[in-house]
Every structure is written in C-alpha cells, then in structure tokens.
C-alpha positions as CSV (number, residue, x, y, z in Angstrom):
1,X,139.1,119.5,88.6
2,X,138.4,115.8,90.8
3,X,139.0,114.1,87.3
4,X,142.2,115.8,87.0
5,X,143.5,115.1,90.2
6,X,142.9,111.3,89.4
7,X,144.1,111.4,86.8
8,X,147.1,112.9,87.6
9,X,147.9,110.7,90.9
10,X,147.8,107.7,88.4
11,X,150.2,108.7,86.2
12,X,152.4,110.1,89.0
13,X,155.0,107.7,90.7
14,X,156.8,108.4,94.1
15,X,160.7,107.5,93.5
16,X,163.9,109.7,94.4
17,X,163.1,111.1,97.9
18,X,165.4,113.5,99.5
19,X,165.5,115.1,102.9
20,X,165.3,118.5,101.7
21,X,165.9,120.1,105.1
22,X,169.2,118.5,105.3
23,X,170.1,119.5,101.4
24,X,169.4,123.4,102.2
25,X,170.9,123.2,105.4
26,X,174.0,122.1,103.3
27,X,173.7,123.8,100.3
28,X,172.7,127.2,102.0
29,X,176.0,128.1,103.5
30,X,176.8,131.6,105.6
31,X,178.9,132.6,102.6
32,X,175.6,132.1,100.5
33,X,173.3,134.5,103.4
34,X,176.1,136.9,103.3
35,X,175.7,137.2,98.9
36,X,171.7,137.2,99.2
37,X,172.0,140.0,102.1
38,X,174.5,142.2,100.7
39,X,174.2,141.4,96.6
40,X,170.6,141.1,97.0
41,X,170.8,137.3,95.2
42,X,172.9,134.4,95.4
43,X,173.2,131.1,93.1
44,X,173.2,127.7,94.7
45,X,174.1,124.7,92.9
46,X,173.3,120.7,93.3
47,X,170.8,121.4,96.3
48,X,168.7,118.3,95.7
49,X,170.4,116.0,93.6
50,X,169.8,114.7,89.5
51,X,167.4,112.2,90.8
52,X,165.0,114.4,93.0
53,X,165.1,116.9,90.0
54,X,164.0,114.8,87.2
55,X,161.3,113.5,89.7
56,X,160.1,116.7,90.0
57,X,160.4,117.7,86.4
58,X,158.2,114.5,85.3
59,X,155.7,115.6,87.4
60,X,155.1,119.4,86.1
61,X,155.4,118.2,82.1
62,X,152.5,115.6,83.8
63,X,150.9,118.7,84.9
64,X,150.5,119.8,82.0
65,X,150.1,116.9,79.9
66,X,147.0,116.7,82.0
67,X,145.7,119.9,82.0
68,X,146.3,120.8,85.0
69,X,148.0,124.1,84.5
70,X,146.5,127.6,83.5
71,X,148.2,130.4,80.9
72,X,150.4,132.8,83.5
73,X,149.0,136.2,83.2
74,X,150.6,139.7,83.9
75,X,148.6,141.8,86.4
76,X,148.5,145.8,85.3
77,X,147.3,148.5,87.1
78,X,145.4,150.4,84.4
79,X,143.6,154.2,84.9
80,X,140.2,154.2,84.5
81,X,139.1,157.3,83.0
82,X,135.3,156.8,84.1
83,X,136.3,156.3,88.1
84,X,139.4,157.8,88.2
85,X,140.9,155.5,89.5
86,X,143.4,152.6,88.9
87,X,141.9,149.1,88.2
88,X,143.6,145.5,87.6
89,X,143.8,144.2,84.1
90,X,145.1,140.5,83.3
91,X,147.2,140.1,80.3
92,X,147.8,136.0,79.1
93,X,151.4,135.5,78.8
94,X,151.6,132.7,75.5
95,X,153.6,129.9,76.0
96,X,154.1,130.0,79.9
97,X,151.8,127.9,82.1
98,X,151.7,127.3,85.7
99,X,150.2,125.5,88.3
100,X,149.0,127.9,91.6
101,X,149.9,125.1,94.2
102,X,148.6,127.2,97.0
103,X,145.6,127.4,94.9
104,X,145.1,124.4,93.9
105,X,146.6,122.2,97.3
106,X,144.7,119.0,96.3
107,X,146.0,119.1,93.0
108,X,149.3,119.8,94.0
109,X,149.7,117.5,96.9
110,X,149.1,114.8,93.9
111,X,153.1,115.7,92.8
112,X,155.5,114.1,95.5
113,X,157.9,116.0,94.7
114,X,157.7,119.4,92.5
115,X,154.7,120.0,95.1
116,X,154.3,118.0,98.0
117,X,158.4,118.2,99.2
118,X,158.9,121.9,98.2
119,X,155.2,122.8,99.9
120,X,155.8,121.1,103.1
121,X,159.4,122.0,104.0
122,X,160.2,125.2,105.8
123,X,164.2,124.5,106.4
124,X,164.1,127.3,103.4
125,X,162.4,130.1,105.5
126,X,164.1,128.8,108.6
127,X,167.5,129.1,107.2
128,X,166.9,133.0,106.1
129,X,165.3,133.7,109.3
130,X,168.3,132.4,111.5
131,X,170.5,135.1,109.4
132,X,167.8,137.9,108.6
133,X,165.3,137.8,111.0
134,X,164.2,141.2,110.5
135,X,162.7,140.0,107.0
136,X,160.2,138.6,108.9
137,X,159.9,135.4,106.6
138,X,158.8,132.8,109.2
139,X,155.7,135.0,109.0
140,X,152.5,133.7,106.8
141,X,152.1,130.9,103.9
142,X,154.9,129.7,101.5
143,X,153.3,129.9,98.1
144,X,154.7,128.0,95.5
145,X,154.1,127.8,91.9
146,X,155.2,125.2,89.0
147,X,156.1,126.8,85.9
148,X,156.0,125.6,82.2
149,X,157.6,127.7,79.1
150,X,156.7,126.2,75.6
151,X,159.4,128.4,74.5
152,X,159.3,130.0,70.6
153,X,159.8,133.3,72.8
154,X,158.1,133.2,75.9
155,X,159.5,135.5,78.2
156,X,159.0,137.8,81.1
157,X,159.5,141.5,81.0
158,X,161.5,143.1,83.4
159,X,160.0,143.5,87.0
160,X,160.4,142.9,90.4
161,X,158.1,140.4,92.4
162,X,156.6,142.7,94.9
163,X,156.2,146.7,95.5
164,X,158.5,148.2,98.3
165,X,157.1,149.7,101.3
166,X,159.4,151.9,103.0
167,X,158.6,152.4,106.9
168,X,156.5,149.2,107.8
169,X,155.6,149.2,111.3
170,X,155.6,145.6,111.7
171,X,159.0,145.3,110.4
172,X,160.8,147.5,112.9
173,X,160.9,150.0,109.2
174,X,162.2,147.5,107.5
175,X,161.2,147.6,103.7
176,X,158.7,145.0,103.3
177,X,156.4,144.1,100.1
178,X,153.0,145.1,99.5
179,X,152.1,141.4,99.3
180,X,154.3,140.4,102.0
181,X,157.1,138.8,99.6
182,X,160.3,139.6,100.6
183,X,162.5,136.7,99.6
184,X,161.9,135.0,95.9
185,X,163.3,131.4,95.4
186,X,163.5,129.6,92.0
187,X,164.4,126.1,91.7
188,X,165.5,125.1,87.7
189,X,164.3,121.6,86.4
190,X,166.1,121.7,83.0
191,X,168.6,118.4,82.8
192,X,169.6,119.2,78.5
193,X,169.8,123.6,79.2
194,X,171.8,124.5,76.1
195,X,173.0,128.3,75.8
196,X,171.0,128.3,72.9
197,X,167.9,127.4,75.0
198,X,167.7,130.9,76.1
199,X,165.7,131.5,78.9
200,X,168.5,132.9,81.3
201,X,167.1,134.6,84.2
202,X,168.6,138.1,84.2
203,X,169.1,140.4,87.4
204,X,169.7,144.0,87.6
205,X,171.3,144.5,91.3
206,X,171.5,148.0,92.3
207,X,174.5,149.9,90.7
208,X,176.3,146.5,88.8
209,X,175.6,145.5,85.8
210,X,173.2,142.4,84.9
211,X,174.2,139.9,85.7
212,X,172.2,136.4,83.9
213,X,171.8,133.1,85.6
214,X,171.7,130.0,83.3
215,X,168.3,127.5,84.1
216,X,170.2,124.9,84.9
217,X,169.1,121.7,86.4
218,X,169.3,122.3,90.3
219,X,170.1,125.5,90.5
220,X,168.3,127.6,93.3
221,X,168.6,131.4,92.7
222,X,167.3,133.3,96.3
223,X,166.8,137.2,95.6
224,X,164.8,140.3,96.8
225,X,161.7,140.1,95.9
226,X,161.0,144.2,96.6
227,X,164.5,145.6,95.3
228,X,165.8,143.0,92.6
229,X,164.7,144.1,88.9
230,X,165.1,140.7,86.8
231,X,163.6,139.4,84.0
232,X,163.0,136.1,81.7
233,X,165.4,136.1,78.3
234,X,163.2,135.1,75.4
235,X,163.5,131.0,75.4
236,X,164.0,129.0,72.1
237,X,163.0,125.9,73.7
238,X,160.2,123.6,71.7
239,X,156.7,122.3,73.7
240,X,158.6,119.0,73.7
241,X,161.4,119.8,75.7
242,X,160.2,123.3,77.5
243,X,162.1,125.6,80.3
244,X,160.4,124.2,83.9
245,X,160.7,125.8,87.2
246,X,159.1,126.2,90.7
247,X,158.9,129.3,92.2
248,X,158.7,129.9,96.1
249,X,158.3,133.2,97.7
250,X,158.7,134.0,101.4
C-alpha cells in the first residue's frame, strides 16, 4: 500500500481549489432542505464549479490507474442452515470499483480534492443539522467513498443505504439507521454524460413514481439513506471514459 501512496502523490497535482463551505452554504438553499425533508431527496446543481470537478475526477481515474481501488461488493445476509442463523456474504460487483477513503485515510489524503476537500469539510452536515437537527448528523465520522464504473452494465440493484429503526432512544424516536446513516450525498464527476451513457440514478420516493437523476458533472443528489429505495441504471459507459462519483453519508 506505501508504494501506492507514492506513487499516487506523484502523479497527483493540486490546482482548482474551492472553498467548499462557502459553495454548499450557497448551493444548499432553504428551498433545497425543505425538498430533502419533505420529498426525501433533492438535486443540487453547479455546487463546486467545472474546475474543482475535473480536479477531482483526475484524481479517482488516478486512483485507479494506480491500483488503488478495490471491486465494490454487495453485503447479503444469508441463512445458515447448520447455525440457524443469518451470516454475511460478499458478492463482487464487476465493473464498479471504489476507494474506502475512511479506510484507507493515508491514501486518500493523497487526492486534494475528490478526498482531502470532501473529507475535511463539515459545512455539509452543518447545513442539514441547522434545519433537521433531530437527524442527529453532526454525530460520528463522515465516511466517504470514490467510486469508478467501467460500464458494459455495471449497475446497482435496487436498495436503500441503511436499515430503518423505528423508536431509537437516542433520537428522541426518531427513525435512525442501523449503521447510523441517515443522510446519503452523491457528488457526479462526469464532464461528457450522454443519455446514452446510462447510469442514471433512480429513486423510488414513497407513493410517486421514480423519479431518475442524470450523472451529471456537479450535480449533488442528498436523500434518506433509511427510507429512499434507489438504484444504479445499467451504464454503457467504456473503461476509458467510465461513470465516477463520491459518496458521503452522514
């Protein structure tokens, strides 16, 4: 792993920086809190500017130029007929990499941008709190993980990020995630997203039809990470031009 970190903070350059607390306190309007509160997602647009992006996207196809990213697996909860009782199982996902950047916080603090900005500002969380502060999301880390989909039909089944727990006595009863995830943010780093790219993220709020959101280059999508079903549309990208994003959950 020490070689890889070298080698990745050589081929990494600093260049577009942004004061990303003053972007979301921009972008992140009380129009935008009202959507994510009452739709259960909302769609911001131009948070941190063309620049900042393609910073940030050089740095995850570096990632992974460099091997520096791992095959994204599906967790299952399997029975097991010997024990009776339920045990994990990984499944590799083809085509979809990412990098763990809680994980791997050397590595990641190598990328100025795609890790090092998005790990160490909290004007995210802050924001949410000021308007929801019965999530409870100034509470514990902010992990954070870089995505890469090769495309020829990676996807993601549908899901949602964390199991609800009705009833939480931390959270007043609030429902809060097994995990502690409450709030999913993802942050698209595709500059040349075609339709025919695929890849659309796809929500199913709560008696509305789906509703899918294009990958688009700096876009931030905010949903509930217990209630909000969603998905990944197969992508038709190629491994030279693949669908990258960055994750953050609070």
């Amino acid at each position: 792993m020490s070689s890889s970190i070298s080698a990745l903070r050589q081929a990494v350059s600093s260049r577009a920086r942004v004061n990303l607390a003053h972007s979301m306190k921009e972008k992140l309007t009380l129009e935008k809190l009202a959507h994510l509160e009452h739709d259960g997602f909302c769609v911001i647009d131009g948070v941190f500017g063309k620049k900042w992006i393609d910073a940030a996207r050089e740095e995850v196809l570096l990632a992974k130029e460099h091997n520096c990213m791992q095959l994204n697996h599906t967790h299952l909860l399997v029975p097991d007929k010997e024990s009776n009782q339920m045990t994990r199982e990984l499944v590799a996902k083809e085509k979809i990499y990412e990098l763990d950047c809680l994980i791997n916080a050397d590595l990641a603090s190598t990328l100025e941008h795609s890790g090092k900005d998005l790990m160490k500002d909290t004007s995210l969380k802050e924001i949410i709190h000021g308007a929801m502060p019965e999530l409870g999301v100034l509470r514990g880390q902010q992990p954070l993980k870089l995505q890469l989909n090769e495309g020829n039909g990676g996807c993601f089944p549908i899901h949602t990020d964390a199991t609800l727990l009705v009833g939480d006595k931390q959270t007043g009863g609030v429902g809060q995630g097994a995990d502690d995830r409450v709030i999913t943010a993802l942050l698209y780093l595709n500059p040349q997203w075609k339709p025919e790219h695929g890849g659309q993220l796809r929500l199913y709020p709560l008696l509305e039809d789906p509703v899918d959101v294009d990958p688009i280059a700096d876009r931030m999508v905010l949903f509930s990470s217990t209630s909000m079903l969603h998905r990944v549309l197969p992508s038709t990208t190629t491994p030279e031009e693949p669908r990258c994003c960055a994750t953050i959950w609070l």
